[in-house]
C-alpha positions in Angstrom: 28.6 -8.4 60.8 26.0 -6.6 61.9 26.1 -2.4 61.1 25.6 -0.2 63.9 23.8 3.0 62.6 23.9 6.8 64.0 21.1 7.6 66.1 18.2 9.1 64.1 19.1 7.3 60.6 16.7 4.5 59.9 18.1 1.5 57.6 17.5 3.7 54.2 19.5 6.6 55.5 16.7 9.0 56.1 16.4 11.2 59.4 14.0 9.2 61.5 13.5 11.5 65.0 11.2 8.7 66.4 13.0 5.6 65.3 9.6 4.2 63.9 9.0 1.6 61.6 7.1 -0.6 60.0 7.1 -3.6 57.6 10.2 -4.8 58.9 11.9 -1.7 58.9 10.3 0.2 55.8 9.1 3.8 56.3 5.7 5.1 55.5 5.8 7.8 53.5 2.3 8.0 53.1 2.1 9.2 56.5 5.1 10.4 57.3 6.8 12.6 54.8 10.4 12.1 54.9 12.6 15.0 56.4 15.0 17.1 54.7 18.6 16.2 55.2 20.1 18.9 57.4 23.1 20.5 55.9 25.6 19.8 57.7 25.1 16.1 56.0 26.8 17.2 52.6 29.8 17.9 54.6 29.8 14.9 57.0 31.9 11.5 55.3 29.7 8.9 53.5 29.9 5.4 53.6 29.7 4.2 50.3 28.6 0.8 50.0 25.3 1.8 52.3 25.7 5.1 51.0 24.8 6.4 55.0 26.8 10.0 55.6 29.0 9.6 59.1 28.5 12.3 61.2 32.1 13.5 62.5 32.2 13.1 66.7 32.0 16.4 68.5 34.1 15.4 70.7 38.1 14.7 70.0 40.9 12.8 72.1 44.4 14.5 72.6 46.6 11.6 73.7 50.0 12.9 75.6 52.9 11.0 75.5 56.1 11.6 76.8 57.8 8.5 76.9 55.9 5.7 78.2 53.2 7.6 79.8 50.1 8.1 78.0 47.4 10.5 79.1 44.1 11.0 77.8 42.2 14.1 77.1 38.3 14.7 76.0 37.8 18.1 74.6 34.9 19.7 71.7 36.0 19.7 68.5 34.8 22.9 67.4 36.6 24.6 70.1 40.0 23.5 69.0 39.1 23.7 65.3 38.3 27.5 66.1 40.7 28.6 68.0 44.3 26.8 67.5 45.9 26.5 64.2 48.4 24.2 64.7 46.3 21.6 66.8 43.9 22.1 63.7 46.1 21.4 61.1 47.0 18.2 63.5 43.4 17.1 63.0 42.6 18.0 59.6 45.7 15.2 58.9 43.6 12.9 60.1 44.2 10.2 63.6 47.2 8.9 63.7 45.5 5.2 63.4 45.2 6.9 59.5 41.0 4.7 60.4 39.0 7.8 59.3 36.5 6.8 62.6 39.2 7.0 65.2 38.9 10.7 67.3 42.5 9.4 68.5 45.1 12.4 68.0 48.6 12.3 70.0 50.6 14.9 71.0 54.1 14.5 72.4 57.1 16.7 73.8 54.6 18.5 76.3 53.3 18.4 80.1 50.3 16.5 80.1 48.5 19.1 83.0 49.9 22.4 81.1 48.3 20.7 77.8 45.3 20.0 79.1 45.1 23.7 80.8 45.2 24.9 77.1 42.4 22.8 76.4 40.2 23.7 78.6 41.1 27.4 77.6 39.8 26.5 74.1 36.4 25.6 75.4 35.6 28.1 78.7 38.4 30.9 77.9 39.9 30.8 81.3 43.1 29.2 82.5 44.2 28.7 86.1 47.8 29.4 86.9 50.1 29.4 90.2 52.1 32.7 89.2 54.0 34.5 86.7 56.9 31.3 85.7 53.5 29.2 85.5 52.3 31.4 82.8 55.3 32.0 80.9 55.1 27.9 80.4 51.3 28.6 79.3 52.6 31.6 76.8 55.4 29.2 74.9 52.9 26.5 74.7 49.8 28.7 73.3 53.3 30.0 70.9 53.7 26.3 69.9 50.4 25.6 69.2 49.2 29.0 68.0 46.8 30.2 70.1 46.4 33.7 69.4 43.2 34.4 72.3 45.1 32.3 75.0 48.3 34.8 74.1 46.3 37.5 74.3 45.0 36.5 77.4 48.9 35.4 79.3 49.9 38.7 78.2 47.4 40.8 79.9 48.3 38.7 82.7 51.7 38.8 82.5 51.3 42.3 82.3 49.3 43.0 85.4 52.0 40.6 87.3 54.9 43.0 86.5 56.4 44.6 89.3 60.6 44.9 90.1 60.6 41.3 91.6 59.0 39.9 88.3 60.3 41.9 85.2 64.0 40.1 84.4 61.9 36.8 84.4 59.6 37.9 81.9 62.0 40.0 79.9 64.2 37.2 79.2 60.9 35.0 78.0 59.8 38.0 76.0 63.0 38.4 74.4 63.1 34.9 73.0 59.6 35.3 71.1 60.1 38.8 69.8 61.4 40.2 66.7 64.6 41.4 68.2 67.4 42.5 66.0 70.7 42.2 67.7 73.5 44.8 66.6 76.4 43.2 64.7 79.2 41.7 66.7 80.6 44.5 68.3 84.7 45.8 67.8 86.7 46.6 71.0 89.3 49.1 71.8 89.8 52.6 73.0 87.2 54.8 71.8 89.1 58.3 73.0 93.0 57.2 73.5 94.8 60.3 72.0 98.2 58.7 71.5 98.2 56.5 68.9 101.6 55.7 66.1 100.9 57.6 63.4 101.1 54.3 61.0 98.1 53.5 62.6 95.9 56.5 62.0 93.5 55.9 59.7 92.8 52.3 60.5 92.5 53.0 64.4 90.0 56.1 63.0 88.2 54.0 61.1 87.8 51.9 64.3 86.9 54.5 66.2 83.7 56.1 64.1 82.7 52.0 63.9 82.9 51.7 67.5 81.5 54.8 68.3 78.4 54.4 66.3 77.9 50.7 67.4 78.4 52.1 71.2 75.5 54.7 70.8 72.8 54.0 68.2 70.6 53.1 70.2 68.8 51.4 67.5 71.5 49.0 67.1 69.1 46.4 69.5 66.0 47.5 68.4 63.0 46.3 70.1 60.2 46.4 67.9 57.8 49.4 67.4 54.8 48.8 69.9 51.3 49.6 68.9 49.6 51.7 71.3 46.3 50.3 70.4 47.3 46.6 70.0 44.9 43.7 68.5 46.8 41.1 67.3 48.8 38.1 69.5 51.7 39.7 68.2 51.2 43.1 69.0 50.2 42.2 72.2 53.6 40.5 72.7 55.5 43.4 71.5 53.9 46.1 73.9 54.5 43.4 76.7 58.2 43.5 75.8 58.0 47.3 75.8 56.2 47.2 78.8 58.8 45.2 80.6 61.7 47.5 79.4 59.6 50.7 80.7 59.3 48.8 84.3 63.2 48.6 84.3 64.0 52.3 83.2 61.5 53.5 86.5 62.6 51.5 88.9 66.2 51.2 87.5 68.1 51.7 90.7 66.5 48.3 92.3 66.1 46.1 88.9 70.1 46.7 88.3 71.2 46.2 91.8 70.1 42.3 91.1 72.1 39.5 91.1 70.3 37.7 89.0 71.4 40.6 85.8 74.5 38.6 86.3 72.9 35.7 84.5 72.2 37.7 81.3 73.3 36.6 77.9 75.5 39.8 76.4 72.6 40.8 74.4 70.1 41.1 76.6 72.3 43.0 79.3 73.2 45.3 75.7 69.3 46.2 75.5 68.9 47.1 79.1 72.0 49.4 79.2 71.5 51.2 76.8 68.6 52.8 77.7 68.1 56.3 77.6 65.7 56.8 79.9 67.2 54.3 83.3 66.3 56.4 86.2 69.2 56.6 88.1 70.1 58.4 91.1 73.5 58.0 90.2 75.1 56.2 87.2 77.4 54.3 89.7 74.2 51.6 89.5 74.8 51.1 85.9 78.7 50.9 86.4 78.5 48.5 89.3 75.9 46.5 87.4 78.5 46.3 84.3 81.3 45.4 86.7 79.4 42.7 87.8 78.5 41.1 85.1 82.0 41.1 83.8 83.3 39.0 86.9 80.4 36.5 86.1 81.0 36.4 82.6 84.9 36.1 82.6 83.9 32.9 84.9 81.1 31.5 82.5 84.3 31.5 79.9 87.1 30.3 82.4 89.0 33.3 81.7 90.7 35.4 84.5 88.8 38.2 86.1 91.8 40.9 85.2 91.0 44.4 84.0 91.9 43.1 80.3 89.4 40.7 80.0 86.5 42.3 82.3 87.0 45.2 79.0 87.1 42.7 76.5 83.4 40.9 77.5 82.0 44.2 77.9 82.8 45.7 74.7 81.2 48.5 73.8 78.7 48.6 77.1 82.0 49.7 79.0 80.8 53.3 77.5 76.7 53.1 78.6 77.5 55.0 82.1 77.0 58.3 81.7 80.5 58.9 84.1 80.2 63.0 83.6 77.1 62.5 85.8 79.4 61.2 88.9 80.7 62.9 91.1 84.7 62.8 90.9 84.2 61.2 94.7 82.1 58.4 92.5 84.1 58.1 89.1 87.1 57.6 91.3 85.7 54.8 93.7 84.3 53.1 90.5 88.0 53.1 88.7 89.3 52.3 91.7 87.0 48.7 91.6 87.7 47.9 87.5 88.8 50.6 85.0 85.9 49.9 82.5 87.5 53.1 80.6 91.5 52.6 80.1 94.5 54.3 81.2 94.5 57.0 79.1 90.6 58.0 78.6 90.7 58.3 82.1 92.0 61.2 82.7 89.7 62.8 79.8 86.7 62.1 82.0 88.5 63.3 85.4 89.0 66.6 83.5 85.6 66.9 81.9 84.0 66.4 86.1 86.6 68.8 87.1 85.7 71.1 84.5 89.2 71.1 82.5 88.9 71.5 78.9 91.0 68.8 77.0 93.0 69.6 73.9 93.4 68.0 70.5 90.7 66.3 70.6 88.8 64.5 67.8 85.4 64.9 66.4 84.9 61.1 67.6 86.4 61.9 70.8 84.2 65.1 71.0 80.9 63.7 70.9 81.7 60.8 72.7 82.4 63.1 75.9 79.2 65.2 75.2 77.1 61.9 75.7 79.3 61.5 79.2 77.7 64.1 80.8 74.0 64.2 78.5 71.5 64.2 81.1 68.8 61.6 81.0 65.3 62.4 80.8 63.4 62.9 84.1 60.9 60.7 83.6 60.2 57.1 81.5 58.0 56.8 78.8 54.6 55.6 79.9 53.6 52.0 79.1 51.1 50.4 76.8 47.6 49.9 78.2 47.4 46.5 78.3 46.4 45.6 81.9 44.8 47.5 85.2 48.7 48.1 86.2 49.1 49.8 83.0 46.3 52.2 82.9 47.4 55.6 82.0 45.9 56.8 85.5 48.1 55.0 87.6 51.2 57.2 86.5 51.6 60.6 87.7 50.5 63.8 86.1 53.6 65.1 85.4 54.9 61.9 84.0 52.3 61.8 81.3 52.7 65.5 80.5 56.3 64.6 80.0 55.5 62.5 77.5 52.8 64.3 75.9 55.4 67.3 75.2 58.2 65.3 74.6 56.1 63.8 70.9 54.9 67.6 70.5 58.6 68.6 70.6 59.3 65.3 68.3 56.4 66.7 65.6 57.3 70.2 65.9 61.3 69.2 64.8 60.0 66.7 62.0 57.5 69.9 60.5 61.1 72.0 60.9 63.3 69.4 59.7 60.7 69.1 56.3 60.4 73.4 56.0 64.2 73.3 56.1 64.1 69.6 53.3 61.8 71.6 51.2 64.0 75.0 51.3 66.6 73.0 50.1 64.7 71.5 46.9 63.6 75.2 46.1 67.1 76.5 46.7 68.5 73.7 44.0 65.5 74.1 41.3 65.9 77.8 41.4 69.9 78.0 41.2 
């Protein structure tokens, strides 16, 4: 069988540039001196019997198969090498022949055209895409296949695409991939009934102090710190998810009046309502986005739409509205369409809009009105720069002073709250 050598190599092995030779195929080294080995020949795999190194293709072949199709695709080595770790670690196996020649490496459980996208992304760093759904395919593959510059590069897209129309799509993709902590499965029941058997007492108050933390920690979902300067994939992917939440709480009155919020698993609907900073015209938005959702989700778990159960799937988001912000025109039009608060808080509520003191009330009971009728802030937060929608200069003045002062007024109370810590410690050493 005759052996077909590289190009360059003459029969002993040596680099021959011109391909001469003489005396039936011997060199002459007299003169011609031989040439080095390049280096890359230490590293390259040797055939042993002719003791000849084999120079690794630069090329690779991805082949895609879902079911019985079978598509091929020609791409540089290095590129993928450098710049995806799982589709390295795929070649660095070996083909799945297991012949240490074959550049044959298959790939299944993926669309052939969004594969080869990625691909070409690896080589030229540029993807074409048809709109915002289009990239969010792009984003879970270059997830899959660990592509940190090709999620880089979705997310800055994906962040220049956001506007009202696009946010919920991209929330719920975001909220998938992040490291989001849901809060513990929450406990139901009355937070401010008053008339309770006394044999109940300290279990329902134990209730109540469970229920009322879990209601208003905000923390409770917490969505992960963003980096304001971010530089890795999954920093980038954070302060997208930020991003997204921050488009929601400015244009709050149009993102909530969506039918699509309707579609939201409990947990994601929990994040959105309970943010502090929704700019609402009125809370009746937030209520009438609550009430919604109940009806769908009472339907999604054939039970019957009743006031009971609307309470029940809502849990603790039946206390987000702010209802001592309504009017009592609005608080009574919204109990009127589902009493999200029961029979007996009701009245609480109507007195606190009307301006009636109740009496007897609990601590529990105390604070839980005060957050009723807590104003939210006047402006959102500003978003991370990731994008030319999120540059800082695209926001108002006033909105970026607002936040400016509001971490000056979050310094200035952690300086107090460590004077005040380290009063304390003198006060014990010195008594």
């Amino acid at each position: 069988m005759k052996m077909v050598l590289p190009f360059g190599l003459s029969s002993d092995g040596q680099h021959n540039p011109n391909n001469e030779s003489l005396n039936g195929g011997s060199s002459h080294p007299a003169t011609k001196p031989p040439i080095a080995r390049p280096s890359f020949y230490m590293r390259a795999h040797t055939n042993v019997s002719a003791g000849i190194p084999i120079i690794p293709s630069p090329y690779i072949d991805f082949i895609v198969v879902n079911g019985d199709d079978r598509y091929m695709i020609r791409c540089e080595r290095k590129a993928v090498l450098e710049n995806s770790v799982e589709l390295a670690k795929l070649i660095h196996a070996g083909p799945n022949s297991g012949r240490k020649g074959d550049n044959h490496f298959q790939v299944s459980n993926v669309d052939k055209h969004d594969f080869e996208l990625i691909i070409r992304f690896l080589e030229t760093k540029f993807v074409k895409y048809r709109d915002h759904l289009h990239i969010l395919k792009i984003l879970e593959l270059a997830d899959r296949f660990n592509c940190p510059d090709l999620i880089i590069h979705c997310t800055r897209e994906l962040d220049l695409q956001l506007t009202s129309a696009t946010v919920v799509d991209v929330f719920r993709c975001l909220w998938f991939y992040q490291a989001v902590q849901v809060s513990n499965q929450y406990q139901l029941g009355a937070v401010i009934t008053t008339q309770e058997s006394a044999s109940k007492k300290n279990k329902r108050k134990a209730q109540v102090i469970a229920t009322t933390n879990s209601n208003f920690n905000l923390n409770s979902t917490n969505v992960p710190a963003p980096n304001p300067n971010p530089f890795t994939a999954e920093d980038y992917g954070v302060a997208l998810l930020n991003n997204a939440l921050q488009l929601i709480d400015m244009h709050a009155e149009l993102v909530l009046a969506k039918e699509e919020l309707t579609e939201l698993r409990f947990e994601e609907l929990e994040m959105i309502a309970k943010r502090e900073a929704l700019q609402l015209s009125s809370e009746r938005t937030l209520f009438n986005c609550l009430a919604d959702w109940s009806t769908a989700e009472c339907r999604r778990k054939n039970l019957e739409a009743n006031t009971e159960n609307r309470r029940k799937v809502l849990g603790p988001l039946c206390y987000m509205p702010r209802y001592a912000l309504m009017s009592a025109h609005e608080f009574r039009t919204a109990c009127d369409r589902v009493e999200l608060l029961n029979p007996t808080e009701i009245p609480l509520v109507t007195d606190m809009i009307e301006g009636k003191k109740s009496k007897n009330l609990t601590l529990e009971q105390s604070e839980l009105l005060e957050k009723f009728r807590t104003p939210r802030p006047e402006f959102a937060k500003m978003p991370i720069h990731l994008s030319d929608r999120s540059n800082p200069k695209n926001y108002p003045k006033k909105m970026r002073t607002a936040e400016k002062n509001a971490a000056n007024n979050d310094e200035a109370g952690c300086l107090e709250n460590f004077g005040w810590n380290c009063l304390a410690v003198f006060a014990c050493i010195f008594d």
